[in-house]
C-alpha positions in Angstrom: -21.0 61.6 21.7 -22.0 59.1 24.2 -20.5 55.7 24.0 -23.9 54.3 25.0 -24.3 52.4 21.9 -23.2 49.1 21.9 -22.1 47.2 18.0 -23.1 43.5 18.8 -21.6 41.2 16.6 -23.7 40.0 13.5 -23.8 36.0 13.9 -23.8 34.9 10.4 -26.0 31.6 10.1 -24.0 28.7 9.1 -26.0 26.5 6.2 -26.7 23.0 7.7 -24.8 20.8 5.0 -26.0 17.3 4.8 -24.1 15.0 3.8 -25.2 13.6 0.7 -27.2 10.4 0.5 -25.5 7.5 -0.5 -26.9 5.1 -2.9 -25.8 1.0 -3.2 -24.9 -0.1 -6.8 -26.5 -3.6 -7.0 -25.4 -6.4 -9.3 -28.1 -8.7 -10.4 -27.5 -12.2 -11.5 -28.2 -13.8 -15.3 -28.0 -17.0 -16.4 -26.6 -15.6 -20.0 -23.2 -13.1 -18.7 -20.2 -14.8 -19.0 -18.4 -14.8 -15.7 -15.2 -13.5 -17.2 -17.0 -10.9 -18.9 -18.3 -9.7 -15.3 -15.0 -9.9 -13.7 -13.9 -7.5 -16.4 -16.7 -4.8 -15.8 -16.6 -4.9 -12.5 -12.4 -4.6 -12.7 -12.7 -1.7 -14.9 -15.8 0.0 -13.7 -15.2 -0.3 -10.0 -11.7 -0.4 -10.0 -11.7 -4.0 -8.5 -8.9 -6.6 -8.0 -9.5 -9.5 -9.5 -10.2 -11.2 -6.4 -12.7 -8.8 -5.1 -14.5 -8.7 -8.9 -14.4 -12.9 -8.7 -16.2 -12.5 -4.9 -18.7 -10.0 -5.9 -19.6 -12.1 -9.3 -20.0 -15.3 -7.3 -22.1 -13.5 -4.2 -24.7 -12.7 -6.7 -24.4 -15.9 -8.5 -24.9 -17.5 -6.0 -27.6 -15.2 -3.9 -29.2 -13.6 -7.1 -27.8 -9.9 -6.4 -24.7 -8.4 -4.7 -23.8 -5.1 -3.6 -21.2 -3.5 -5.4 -20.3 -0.4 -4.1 -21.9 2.3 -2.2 -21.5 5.8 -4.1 -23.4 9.6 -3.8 -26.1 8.7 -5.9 -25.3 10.5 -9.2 -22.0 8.2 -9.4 -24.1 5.5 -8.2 -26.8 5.9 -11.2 -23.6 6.5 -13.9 -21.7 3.7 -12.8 -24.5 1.1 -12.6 -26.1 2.6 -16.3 -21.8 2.6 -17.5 -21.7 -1.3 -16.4 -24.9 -2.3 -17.8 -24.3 -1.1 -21.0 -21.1 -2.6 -21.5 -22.7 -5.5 -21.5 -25.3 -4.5 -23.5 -22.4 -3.7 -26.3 -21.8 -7.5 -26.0 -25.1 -8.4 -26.3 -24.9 -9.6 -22.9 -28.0 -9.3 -20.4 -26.1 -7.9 -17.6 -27.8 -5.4 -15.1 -26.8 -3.1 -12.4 -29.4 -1.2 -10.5 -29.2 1.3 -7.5 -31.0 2.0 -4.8 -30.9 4.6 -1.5 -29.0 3.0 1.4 -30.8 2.7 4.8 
């Protein structure tokens, strides 16, 4: 037997993971949404303090929308649609939307 033959390693191809796109969970404002009662969604959906759930309820009171959160965007979409329809339990007209970060 010759020992001609040379066994080159087999390179095994690494899958390129891509990290996976991350989507902004927007708060938009309403004239009708108690402040309180947004303070307490964003508190128990977002796990905010109360001084970071008063900020991000005043920045979109005041500018019309705020950013929330940035999540992948299946939290993103669950969160915003879990939000929104707590106040929709209370009758409320409050709205969280998402949307692809740049």
């Amino acid at each position: 037997m010759s020992d001609d033959l040379i066994t080159k390693p087999r390179v095994k191809a690494k899958p390129k993971l891509e990290r996976p796109k991350l989507h902004k969970v927007i708060l938009l404002n309403d004239d009708f949404t108690p402040r309180e009662f947004v303070v307490t969604v964003l508190k128990a959906e977002f796990s905010m303090s109360e001084d970071q759930a008063h900020r991000v309820m005043i920045t979109a009171h005041r500018r019309g929308v705020c950013v929330v959160a940035v999540f992948p965007k299946d939290v993103a979409e669950t969160k915003a649609v879990r939000a929104t329809d707590a106040g929709r339990a209370k009758g409320y007209p409050l709205m969280f939307t998402t949307e692809p970060e740049e």
